[in-house]
Every structure is written in C-alpha cells, then in structure tokens.
N, C-alpha and C positions, 0 to 999 in steps of 0.2 A: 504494500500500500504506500510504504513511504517513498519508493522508488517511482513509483506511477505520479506521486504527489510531485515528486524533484520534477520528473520527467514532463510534466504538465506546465510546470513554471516557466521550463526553460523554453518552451515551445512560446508560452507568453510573450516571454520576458523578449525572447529573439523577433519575435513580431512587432513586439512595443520601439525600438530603437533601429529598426529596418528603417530606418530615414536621420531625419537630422537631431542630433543632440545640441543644445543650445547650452552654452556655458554661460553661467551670469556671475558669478563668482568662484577662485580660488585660496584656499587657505591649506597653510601648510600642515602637513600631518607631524604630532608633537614628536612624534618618535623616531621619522625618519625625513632628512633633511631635503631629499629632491622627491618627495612622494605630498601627492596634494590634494584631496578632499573637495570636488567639485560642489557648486551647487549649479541643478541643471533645471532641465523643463524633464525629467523623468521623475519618475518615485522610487527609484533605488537607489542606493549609494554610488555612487560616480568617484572611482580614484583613478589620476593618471599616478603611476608611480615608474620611476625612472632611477630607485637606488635597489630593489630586491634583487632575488636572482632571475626572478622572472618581473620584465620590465613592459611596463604597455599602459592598454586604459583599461578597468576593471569597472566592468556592471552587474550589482551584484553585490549578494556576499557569502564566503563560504562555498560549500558544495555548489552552491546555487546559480554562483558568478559564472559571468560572462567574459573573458580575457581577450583578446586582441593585444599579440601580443609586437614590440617594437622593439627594433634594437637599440642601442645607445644614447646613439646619435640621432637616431629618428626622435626617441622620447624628448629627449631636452631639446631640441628644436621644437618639437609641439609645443612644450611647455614654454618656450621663449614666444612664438607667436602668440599665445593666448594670453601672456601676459601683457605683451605688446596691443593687443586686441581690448583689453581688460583696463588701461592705462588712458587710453582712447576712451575709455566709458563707452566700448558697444561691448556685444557680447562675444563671444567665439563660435562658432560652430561646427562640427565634426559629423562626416556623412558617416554611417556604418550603416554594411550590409553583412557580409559576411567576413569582411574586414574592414578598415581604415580607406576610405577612396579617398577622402580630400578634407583638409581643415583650414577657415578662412573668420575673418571677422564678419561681420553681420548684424 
C-alpha cells in the first residue's frame, strides 16, 4: 500500500512541475553553504543544492523527491543567474520536463 501511495505521488508530483517553476525567492540552507531552499509557485519543497554529492534541483522530499540532477558547474551557474534574476526583483524561472531545458528570469 505504501509503495502504490509513493508510486501515486510521484506520478502527481511529475505532472505538477511538467512546465515552469517560478522562483520568487532564495534563502540559504543553515547547514550547507551553496545548497538553497526555494520558495516557488509549487507546494513542495524546492532545493537547488550544489554542495552534496548528488548536486541538482530537488522537488520533493525524501523517498518522495524528484532530483534533476546537474553537474558542478551547471548548478552554481543556475544558482548565479537566479540570483542575478532575484536582485532585479523578477522572479527566475526553470522549465522541467523530464529534465532541466532552460532557466531564465521572468
């Protein structure tokens, strides 16, 4: 039951953000210094993190999440335009389909 319960969400969850996520704000996560706590237009937790060993945007949480995942350089470049993006006082936004296609202010 509880697997059919995961297995339902993620189907959700992966329909819910098959378009654009909108970033309106980012705030650093206390415990890790290039990992950051979105606040979006979704209802999940929203982290780009760009210091673990697995580096990307995470939607979700736990078993539950969604990863996409980025290399290095890809991550702190995202994290540099949306801050750039952010500074501007618009928002960010990020297409996801089944991956990362493009991230742009907005």
């Amino acid at each position: 039951m509880k697997y059919i319960f995961g297995l339902m969400l993620s189907l959700v969850l992966s329909n819910s953000f098959a378009e654009e996520i909108r970033v309106k704000r980012m705030t650093r996560d206390r415990n890790l210094e290039r990992s950051f706590n979105l606040t979006t237009n979704l209802p999940d937790v929203v982290v780009i993190d760009c210091q673990s060993f697995i580096q990307g945007l995470r939607i979700g949480e736990k078993e539950n999440a969604v990863m996409f995942m980025l290399d290095p350089y890809e991550c702190e470049s995202m994290q540099d335009r949306m801050r750039k993006s952010l500074r501007r006082l618009q928002n960010h936004c990020i297409d996801v389909d089944e991956d990362i296609r493009a991230d742009y202010s907005c």
